[in-house]
N, C-alpha and C positions, 0 to 999 in steps of 0.2 A: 500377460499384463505385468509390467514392474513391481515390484512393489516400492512403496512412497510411504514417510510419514506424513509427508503434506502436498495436496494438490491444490494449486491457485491459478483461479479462471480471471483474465482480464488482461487489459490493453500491454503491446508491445510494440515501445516508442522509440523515436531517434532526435537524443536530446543534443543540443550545439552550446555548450558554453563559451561565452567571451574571453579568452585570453589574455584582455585588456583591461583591469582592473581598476573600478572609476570612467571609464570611457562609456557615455550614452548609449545605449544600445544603436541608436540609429547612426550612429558615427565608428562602429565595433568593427575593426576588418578582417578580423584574425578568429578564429573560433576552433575548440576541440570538439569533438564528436564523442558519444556514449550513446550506450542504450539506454531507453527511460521507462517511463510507464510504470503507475507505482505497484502495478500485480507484479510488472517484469522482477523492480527493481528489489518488492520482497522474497522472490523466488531467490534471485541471488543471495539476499541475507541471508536466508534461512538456511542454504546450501553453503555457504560459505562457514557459518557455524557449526556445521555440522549434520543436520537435517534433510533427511532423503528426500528430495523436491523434486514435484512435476508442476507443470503448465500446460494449460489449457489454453487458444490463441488461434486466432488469426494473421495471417501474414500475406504479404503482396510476392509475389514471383521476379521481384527488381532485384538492384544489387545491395539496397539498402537491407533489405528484408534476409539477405543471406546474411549480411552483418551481424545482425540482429541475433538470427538463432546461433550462427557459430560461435558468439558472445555464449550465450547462455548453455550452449553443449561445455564448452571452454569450463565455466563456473560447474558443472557435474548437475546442471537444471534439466531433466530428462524431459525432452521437446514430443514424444511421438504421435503426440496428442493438440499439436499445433499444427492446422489446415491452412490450403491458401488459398487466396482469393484472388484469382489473377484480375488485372486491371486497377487499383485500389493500391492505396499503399498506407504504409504507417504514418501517424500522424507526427509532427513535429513541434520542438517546442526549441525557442531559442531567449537566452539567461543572459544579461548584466548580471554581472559579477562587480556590487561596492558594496566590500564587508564597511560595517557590521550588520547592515538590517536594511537594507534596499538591493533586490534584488528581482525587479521586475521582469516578466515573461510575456513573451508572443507565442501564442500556438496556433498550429495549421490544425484543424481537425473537419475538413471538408470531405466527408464522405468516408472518413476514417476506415482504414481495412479492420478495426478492432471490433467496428459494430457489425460485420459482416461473420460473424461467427455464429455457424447455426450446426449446434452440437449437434452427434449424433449418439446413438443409445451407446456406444463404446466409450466417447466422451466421458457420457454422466455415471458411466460404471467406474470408469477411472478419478471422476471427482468422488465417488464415492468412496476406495480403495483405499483411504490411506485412515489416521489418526483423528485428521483438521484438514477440514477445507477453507480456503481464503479465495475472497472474492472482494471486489468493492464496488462502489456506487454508479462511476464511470459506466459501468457497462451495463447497464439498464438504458443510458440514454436513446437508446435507437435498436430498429427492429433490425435481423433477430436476434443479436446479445442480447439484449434484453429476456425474450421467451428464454434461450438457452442457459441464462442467468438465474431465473427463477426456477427451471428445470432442475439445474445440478444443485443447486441449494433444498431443493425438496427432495431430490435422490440422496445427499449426501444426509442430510436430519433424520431420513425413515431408516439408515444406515447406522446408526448410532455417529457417526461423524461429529465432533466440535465442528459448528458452523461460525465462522467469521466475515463480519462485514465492516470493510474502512469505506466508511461513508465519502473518503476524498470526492467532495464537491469542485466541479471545474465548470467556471457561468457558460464559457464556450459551448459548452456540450451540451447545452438544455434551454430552450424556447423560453422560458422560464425558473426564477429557484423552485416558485411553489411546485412544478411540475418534478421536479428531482426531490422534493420532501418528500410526496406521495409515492413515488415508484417507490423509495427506502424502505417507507411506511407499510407499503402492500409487503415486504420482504421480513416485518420482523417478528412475525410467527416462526420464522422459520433460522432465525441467529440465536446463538447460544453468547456470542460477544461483538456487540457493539462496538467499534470505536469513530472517533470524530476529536476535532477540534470544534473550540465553542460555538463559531459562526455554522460551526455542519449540523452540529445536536442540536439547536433552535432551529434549522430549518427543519430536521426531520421531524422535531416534534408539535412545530408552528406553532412556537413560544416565544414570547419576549426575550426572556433573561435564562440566562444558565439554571438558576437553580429550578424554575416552574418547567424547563424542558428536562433537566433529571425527573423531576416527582413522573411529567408525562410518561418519559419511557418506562421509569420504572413501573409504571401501572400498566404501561401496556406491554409488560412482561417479557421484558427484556432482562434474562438472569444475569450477564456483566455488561457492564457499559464502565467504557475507557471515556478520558475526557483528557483531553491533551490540550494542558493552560498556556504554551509557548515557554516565555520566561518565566511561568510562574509555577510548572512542574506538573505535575500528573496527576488525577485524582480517579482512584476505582471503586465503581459501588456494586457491590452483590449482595443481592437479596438486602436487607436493610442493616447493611455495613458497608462504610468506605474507607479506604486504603490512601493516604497521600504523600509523594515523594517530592521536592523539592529538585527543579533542573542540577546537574552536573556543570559545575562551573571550568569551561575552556575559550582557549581564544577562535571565535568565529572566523572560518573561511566563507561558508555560505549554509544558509539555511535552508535550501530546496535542498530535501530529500533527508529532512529529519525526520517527518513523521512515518518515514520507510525504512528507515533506518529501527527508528523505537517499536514499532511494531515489526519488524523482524527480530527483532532482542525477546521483544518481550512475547510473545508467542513460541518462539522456540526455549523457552525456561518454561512457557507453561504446558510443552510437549515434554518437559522434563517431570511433571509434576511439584515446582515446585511451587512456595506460598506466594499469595497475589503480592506480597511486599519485594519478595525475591524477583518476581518476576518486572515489578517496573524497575527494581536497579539493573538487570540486563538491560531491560529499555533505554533504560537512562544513560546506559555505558556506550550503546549500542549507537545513541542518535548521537553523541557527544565527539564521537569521535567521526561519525560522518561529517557533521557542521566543519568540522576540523578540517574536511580535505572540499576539494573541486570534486563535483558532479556527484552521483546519486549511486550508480549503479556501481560503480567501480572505487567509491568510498568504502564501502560495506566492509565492515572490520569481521576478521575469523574472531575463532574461539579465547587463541590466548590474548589476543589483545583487548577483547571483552572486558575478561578475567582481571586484566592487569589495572584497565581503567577503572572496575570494580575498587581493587585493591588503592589504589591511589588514593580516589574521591571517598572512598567512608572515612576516610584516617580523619574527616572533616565533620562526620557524623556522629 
């Protein structure tokens, strides 16, 4: 078995951005191709940074699905651990591109080859194997990701493993929200960090407002919870302290695949051990400079240019 600092189980997608900048998506004729999926797209981050990363995954036997993984061999994302599913294929998502703040998506997710992942004990030894495991919410929605989901999340916690879950909520993927609150919800005995944006931690907590779905989580013992405000910057609470950063002021190319971008920053500073402060300015460097470029997986900034963005934006601080 390799060894990894970080194993991350979930969906590996094939995203089409619009070429055509301001053109309607239903009028868009022109489109680039990427890999997506925000497990794929943190596996790159974190390997791009510096971080020994594996994945865990499903894939289809087409030619899309070879794309995919020779993407992520490419990035130094150790695949061995991604089965296929013949018949089934990756799911798709296609992006308008009109900065600054409209950037509507269509996604195929009909039978998704991501929800056809049904580990085996080699899998969950392998999520168990590293530092931090990373997984998120996506892959609860359907049987067996789901089982296999909840599998390697309780192999890797009886492990001593950092457990992480990005709640990334997708309405496509689920019959219902309340049905994706609860599958989270059955899951967070078993996370050490939380993350979400506001509309995801009210669901998961089936709360009104941000602050009565903090108190929920934090009662129900969730030791960090991340809360990703958009434009209004990052707020971390542990145990009964929170930590707040302010966004990193740059000019938006597109905002899909910032919150994969901050949480591959910020997770690998906390593979570093450093303080919850340190680690949202990775975050904050990390997403700023994704929003910065076109698409998700192949925005993902390395190490020095982190560092450099760091360097910049405190000068402001």
């Amino acid at each position: 078995m390799s060894a990894v600092d970080v194993a991350v189980l979930g969906r590996i997608g094939y995203d089409l951005y619009s070429e055509e900048p301001h053109v309607p998506l239903p009028q868009v004729r022109r489109f680039s191709r990427y890999l997506g999926g925000s497990s794929a797209n943190m596996a790159v981050g974190l390997a791009r940074l510096g971080a020994r990363t594996g994945i865990i995954g499903c894939v289809g036997d087409d030619s899309l699905s070879r794309f995919l993984l020779d993407f992520l061999r490419a990035e130094s994302v150790e695949t061995s651990h991604v089965s296929t599913a013949p018949g089934f294929l990756p799911s798709l998502c296609l992006t308008e591109v009109c900065p600054p703040d409209k950037f509507p998506q269509v996604f195929y997710r009909h039978e998704a080859v991501d929800t056809k992942l049904d580990a085996t004990d080699e899998d969950l030894d392998y999520a168990a194997s590293g530092r931090m495991f990373v997984t998120n919410g996506t892959s609860l929605c359907a049987s067996p990701s789901r089982e296999s989901t909840y599998r390697a999340m309780e192999r890797a916690k009886t492990a001593g493993c950092r457990v992480v879950l990005d709640v990334d909520y997708r309405s496509m993927s689920w019959r219902k929200p309340e049905e994706a609150g609860l599958a989270i919800r059955l899951a967070l005995p078993l996370v050490d960090v939380l993350i979400g944006n506001q509309l995801e931690l009210k669901l998961v907590a089936g709360a009104e407002d941000l602050d009565e779905a903090t108190r929920k989580l934090q009662a129900a013992g969730v030791p960090m919870l991340v809360s990703k405000l958009g434009d209004l910057g990052t707020r971390v609470w542990t145990g009964g302290d929170s930590v707040y950063l302010p966004p990193y002021s740059v000019a938006v190319c597109t905002t899909i695949g910032a919150g994969d971008g901050f949480a591959s920053g910020f997770l690998y500073a906390m593979l570093q051990g450093l303080p919850v402060i340190e680690c949202l300015h990775y975050g904050n460097a990390a997403a700023a400079i994704v929003v910065s470029r076109l698409s998700c997986s192949e925005a993902m900034p390395v190490l020095s240019e982190v560092e450099e963005m760091m360097r910049q934006q405190r000068k402001g601080y």
